[in-house]
C-alpha positions in Angstrom: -31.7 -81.7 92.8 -29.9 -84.3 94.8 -27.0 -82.3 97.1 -24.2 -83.8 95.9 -25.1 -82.3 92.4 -25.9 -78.9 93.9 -22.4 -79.2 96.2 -20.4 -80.1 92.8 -22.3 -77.4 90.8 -21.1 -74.7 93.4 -18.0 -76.0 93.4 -17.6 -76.1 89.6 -18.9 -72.3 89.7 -16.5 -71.5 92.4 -13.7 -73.1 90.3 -14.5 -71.3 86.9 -14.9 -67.6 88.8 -11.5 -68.5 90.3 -9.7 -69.2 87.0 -11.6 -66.2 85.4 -10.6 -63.6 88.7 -6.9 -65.2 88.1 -7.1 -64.3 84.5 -8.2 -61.2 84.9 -5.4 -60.7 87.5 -2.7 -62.2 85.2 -3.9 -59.8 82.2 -4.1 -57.1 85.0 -0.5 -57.6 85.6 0.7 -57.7 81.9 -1.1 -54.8 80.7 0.4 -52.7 83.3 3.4 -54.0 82.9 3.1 -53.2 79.1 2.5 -49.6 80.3 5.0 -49.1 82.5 7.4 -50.9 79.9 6.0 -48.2 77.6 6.5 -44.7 79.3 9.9 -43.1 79.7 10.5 -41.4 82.6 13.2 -38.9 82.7 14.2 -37.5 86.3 15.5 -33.5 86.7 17.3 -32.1 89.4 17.7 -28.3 89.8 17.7 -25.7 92.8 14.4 -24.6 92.3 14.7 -23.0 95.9 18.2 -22.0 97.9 20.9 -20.1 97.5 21.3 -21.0 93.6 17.3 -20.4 92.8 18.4 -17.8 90.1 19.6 -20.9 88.0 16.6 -22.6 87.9 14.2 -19.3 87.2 13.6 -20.4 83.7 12.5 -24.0 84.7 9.2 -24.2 85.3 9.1 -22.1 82.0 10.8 -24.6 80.4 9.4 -27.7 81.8 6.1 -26.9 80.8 7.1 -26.2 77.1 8.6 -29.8 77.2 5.6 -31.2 78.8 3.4 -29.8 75.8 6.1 -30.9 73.4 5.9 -34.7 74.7 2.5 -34.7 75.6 1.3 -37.0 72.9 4.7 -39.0 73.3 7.8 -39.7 71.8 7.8 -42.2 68.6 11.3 -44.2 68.9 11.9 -46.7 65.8 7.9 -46.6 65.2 7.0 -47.9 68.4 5.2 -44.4 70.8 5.8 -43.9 74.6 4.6 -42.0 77.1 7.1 -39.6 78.9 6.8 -39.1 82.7 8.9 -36.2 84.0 10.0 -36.4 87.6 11.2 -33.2 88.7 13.0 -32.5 91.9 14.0 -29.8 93.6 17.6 -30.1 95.3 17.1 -27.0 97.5 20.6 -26.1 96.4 21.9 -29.0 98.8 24.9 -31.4 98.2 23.1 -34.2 100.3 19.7 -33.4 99.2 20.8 -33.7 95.6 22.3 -37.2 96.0 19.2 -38.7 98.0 16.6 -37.2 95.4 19.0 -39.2 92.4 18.8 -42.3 94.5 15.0 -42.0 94.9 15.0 -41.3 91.6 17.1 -44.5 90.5 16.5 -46.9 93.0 12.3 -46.4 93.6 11.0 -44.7 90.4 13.5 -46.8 88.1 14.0 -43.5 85.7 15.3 -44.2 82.1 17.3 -40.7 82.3 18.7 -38.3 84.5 19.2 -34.6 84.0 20.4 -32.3 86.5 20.9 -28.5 86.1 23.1 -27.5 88.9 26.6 -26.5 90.4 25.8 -28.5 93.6 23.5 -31.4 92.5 26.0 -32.3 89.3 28.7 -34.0 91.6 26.6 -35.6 94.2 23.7 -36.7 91.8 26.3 -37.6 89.0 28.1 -40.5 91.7 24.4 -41.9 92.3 24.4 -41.9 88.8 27.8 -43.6 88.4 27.5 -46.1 91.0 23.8 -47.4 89.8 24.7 -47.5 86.3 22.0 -44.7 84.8 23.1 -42.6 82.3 22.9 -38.9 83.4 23.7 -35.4 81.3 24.4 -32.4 83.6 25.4 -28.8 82.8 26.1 -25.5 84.5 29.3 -25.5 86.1 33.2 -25.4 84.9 33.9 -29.3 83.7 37.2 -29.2 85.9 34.8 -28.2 88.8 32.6 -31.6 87.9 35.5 -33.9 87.4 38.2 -33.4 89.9 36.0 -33.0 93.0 35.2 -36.9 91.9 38.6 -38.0 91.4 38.2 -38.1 87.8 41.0 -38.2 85.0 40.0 -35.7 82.1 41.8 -38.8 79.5 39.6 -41.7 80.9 36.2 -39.8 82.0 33.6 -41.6 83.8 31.2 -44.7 82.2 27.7 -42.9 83.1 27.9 -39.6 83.4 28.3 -36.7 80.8 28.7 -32.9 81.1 28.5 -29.9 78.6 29.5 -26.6 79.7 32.8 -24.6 79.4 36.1 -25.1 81.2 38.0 -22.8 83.7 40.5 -22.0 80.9 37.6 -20.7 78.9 36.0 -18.0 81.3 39.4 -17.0 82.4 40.5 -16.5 78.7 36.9 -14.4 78.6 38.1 -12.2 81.6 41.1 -11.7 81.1 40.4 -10.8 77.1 37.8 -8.0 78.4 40.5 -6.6 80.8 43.2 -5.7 78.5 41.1 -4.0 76.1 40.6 -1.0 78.6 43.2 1.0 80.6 43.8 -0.1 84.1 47.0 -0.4 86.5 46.9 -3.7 85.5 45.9 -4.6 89.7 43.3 -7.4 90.3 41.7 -8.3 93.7 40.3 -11.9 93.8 37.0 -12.7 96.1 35.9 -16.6 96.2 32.8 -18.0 97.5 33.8 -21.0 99.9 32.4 -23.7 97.9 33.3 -26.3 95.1 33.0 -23.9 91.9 34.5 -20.7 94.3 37.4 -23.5 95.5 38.1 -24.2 91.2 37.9 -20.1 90.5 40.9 -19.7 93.2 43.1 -22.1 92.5 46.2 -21.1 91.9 47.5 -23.6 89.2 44.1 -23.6 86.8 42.0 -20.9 88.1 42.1 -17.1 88.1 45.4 -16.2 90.0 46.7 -18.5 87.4 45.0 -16.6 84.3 46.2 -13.6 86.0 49.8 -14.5 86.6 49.7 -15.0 82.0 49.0 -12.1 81.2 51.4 -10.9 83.7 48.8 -8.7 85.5 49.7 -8.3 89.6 47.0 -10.4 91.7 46.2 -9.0 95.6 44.6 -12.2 96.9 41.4 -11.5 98.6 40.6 -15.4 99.5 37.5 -17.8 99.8 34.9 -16.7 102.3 32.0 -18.5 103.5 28.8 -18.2 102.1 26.1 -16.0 103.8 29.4 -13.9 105.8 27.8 -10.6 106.8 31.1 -8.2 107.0 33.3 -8.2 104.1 35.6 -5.5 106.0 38.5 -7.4 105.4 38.6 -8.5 102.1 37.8 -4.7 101.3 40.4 -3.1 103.3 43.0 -5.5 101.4 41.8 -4.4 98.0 42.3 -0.8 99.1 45.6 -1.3 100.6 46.7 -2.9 97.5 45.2 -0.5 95.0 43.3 -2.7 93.0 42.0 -1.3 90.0 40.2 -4.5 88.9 37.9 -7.4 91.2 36.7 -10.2 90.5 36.0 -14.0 91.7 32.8 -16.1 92.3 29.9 -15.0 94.4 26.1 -15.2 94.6 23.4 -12.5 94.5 23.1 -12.0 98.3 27.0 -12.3 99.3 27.8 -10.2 96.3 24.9 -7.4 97.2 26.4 -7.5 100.8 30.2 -6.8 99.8 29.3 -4.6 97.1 27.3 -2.3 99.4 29.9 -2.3 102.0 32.6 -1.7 99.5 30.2 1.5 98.4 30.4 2.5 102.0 33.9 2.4 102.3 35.1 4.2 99.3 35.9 0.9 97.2 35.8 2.1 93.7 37.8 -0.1 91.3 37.4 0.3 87.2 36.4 -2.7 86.2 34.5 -5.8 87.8 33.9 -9.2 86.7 32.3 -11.8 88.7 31.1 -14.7 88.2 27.5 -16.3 89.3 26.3 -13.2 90.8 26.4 -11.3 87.9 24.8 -13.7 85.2 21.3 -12.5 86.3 19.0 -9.5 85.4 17.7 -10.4 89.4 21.3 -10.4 90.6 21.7 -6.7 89.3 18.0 -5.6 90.3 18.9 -5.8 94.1 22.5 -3.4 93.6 19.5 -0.5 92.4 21.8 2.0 90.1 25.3 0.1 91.6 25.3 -2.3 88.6 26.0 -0.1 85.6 28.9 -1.5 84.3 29.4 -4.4 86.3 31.1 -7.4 83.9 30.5 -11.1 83.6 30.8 -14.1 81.1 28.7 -14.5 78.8 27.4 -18.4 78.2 24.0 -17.7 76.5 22.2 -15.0 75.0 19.6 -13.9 72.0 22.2 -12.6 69.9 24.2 -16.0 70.2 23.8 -17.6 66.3 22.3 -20.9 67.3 18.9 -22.9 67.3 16.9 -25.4 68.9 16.8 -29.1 67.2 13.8 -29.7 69.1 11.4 -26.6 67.9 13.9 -24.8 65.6 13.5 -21.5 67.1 16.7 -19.5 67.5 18.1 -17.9 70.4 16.2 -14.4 70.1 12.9 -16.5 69.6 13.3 -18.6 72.4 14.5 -15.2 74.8 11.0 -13.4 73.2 8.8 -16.0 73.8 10.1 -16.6 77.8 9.6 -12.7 77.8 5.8 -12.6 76.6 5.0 -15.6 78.8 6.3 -14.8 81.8 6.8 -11.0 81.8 10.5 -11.7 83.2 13.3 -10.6 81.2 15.2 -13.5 79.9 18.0 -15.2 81.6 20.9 -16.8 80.7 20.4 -20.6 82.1 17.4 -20.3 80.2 19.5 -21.4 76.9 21.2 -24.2 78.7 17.7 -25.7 80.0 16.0 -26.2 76.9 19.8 -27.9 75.6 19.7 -30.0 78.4 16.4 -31.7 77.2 17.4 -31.4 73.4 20.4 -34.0 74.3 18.3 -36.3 76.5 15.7 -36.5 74.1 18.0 -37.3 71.2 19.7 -39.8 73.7 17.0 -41.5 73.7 15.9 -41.3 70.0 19.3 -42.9 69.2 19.2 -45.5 71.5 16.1 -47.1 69.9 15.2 -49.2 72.7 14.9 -46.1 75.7 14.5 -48.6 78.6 17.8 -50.0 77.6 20.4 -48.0 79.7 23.4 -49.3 77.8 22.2 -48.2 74.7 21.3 -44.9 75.9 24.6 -44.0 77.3 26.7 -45.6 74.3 24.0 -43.1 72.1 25.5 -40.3 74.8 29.0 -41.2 74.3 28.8 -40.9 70.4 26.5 -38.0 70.4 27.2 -34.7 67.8 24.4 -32.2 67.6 23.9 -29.0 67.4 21.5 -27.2 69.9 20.6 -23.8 70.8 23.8 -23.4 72.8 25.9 -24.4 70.1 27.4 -27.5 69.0 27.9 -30.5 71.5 30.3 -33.5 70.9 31.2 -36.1 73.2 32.5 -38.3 70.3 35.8 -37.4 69.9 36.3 -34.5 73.0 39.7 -34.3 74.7 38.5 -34.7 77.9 36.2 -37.3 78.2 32.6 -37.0 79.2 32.7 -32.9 78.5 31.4 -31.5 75.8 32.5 -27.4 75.8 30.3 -24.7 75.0 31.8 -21.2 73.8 31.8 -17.8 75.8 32.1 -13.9 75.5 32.4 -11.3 77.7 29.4 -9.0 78.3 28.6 -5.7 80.7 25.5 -5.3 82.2 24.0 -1.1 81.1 21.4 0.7 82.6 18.7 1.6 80.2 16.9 -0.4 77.5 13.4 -2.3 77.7 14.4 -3.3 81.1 16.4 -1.9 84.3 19.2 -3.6 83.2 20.8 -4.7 79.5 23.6 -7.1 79.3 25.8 -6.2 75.9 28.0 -8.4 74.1 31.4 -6.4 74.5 34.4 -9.5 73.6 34.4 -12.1 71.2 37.7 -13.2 70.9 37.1 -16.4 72.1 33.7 -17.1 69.6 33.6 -14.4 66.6 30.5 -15.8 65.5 28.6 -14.3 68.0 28.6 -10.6 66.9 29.5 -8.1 69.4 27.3 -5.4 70.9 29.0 -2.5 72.6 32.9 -1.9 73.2 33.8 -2.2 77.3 33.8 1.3 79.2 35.5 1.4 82.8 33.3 1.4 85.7 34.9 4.9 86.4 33.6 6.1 83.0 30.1 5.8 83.8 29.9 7.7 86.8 
């Protein structure tokens, strides 16, 4: 073979493996991008760890039981996707919360964003706002999600949506369970320093407002700062003033502190209702025998009338099954985290096209279902973006299958969720 034949064969070889290596390439690129184009991904935020673990104790539960649900994918107008789940934990941090959305948004490009959390909600629902992602968030008052971000309950917000109940609704809940029982009608009021402690004690929408209605006399009490280790003052007022009634917003530890100091001091008031630290079978398991009696709203429970639109299994169903898996005694954000993924996924089943952002959020913004915490509508709400969910009042018992049983003891606010026990005074059950 002359070597200008062998030269031009090599280079005709070289040529051909060159188009077929940029072929491959090229189909490389499009099949991956058809993947990616066909898998969802959904990010969730929740304090899996902090000072607000006990809100997130059902998640990993719940997570799973969504992961099995999706794992052969989700079928939207005929067409099947994969679901990634990014899950987060915000550590129960303001600022970890926002840099874990914009991770979530600006480098994983989700679809979705769900967030389950007091703290994360505002600073994860601006990322949201500010990118253009649509996001659904729950578990704190709505006036505590909007007005912290200079929202106006008529206009709303483009992205973001909430569903949970209002300040006016746990106050009517209180103050309902309060005058059904005998007291000197005197209410001490304790506030955690923080945005949801800040809503409870104000003084124009939250509880020394409520109590000023129903012309009750209030002894303010104040905000204190999370993690305070003598509560000496705030107990010293309440028994200067006589209170017969306390209540305000705490968590487990700050609440276990005060309450054992207020033992120690001869504290002994008739009725108590707190919320946050009291929503909790763990939150009364640390008090030992201190609990019986303590009271707190009630946002979920197995005796609520409702059912899931993504397994149909009702409340008591869903609390017995968390039960036999785990061998923990169910817990009230438990109801609220399997909602939270019944509304995304609908989202976006209604959307059609899931990658398309707009057309999830408008699906969002028209949305009427029912799930297992009731009904949810941000179609036509009053306030814009928030869809409310109903309460009662309940009091945690000694005795039952566990330490600890919390009975439905008011309805008045939701009479189809049938009530339990009637209230008895702290005092009572001594």
């Amino acid at each position: 073979m002359k070597k200008s034949e062998s030269t031009h064969g090599t280079a005709a070889f070289l040529s051909g493996l060159a188009w077929a290596l940029l072929i491959t390439l090229i189909c490389s690129i499009s099949m991956g991008n058809a993947f990616a184009a066909d898998t969802i991904k959904i990010g969730y935020i929740s304090p899996i760890t902090g000072s607000h673990a006990e809100f997130s104790e059902s998640d990993p539960y719940m997570i799973s039981k969504v992961k099995a649900l999706l794992k052969d994918g989700l079928v939207i107008k005929g067409k099947k996707y994969t679901v990634e789940i990014l899950q987060k934990d915000s550590q129960s941090s303001l600022d970890r919360a926002a840099n874990l959305t914009a991770q979530l948004i600006l480098k994983d490009e989700v679809d979705l964003l769900l967030v389950q959390d007091s703290l994360s909600s505002i600073t994860a629902a601006d990322q949201a706002e500010i990118n253009e992602v649509p996001l659904v968030s729950t578990m704190m008052p709505w006036q505590a999600w909007m007005f912290p971000r200079k929202g106006d309950p008529a206009v709303g917000f483009d992205w973001t949506f909430h569903f949970f109940w209002g300040l006016e609704d746990v106050m009517k809940c209180y103050t309902d369970m309060w005058t059904s029982v005998e007291t000197n009608k005197i209410v001490g009021g304790l506030y955690a320093n923080n945005p949801s402690g800040q809503a409870f004690a104000n003084r124009e929408f939250g509880l020394p407002a409520a109590i000023a209605s129903i012309k009750y006399k209030e002894v303010d009490g104040g905000l204190f700062i999370e993690g305070a280790q003598d509560y000496s003052p705030f107990i010293a007022k309440f028994k200067t003033g006589d209170t017969d009634i306390i209540t305000g917003l705490s968590y487990v530890q700050d609440w276990a502190t005060f309450w054992s100091q207020a033992a120690q001091q001869g504290l002994k008031p008739k009725v108590v209702t707190m919320a946050a630290c009291l929503l909790f079978p763990s939150g009364l398991e640390v008090l030992g025998n201190r609990g019986d009696g303590l009271t707190t709203e009630i946002w979920w429970h197995p005796n609520v009338p409702y059912k899931s639109s993504l397994t149909g299994e009702s409340a008591a169903q869903l609390a017995a099954a968390y039960e036999k898996e785990t061998g923990r005694q169910w817990t009230q954000p438990l109801g609220y985290a399997h909602a939270i993924w019944e509304i995304g996924i609908e989202a976006l089943k209604r959307a059609g096209d899931p990658h398309d952002r707009d057309a999830v959020r408008e699906a969002l913004a028209k949305m009427k279902m029912d799930t297992i915490v009731g009904g949810i509508n941000w179609a036509d709400t009053p306030i814009k973006n928030v869809s409310k969910t109903t309460l009662v009042g309940g009091q945690w018992r000694l005795g039952g299958k566990y330490k600890y049983e919390l009975l439905i003891v008011n309805n008045n606010a939701a009479p189809q969720v049938p009530v339990q026990a009637e209230l008895k005074l702290m005092t009572d059950l001594k």
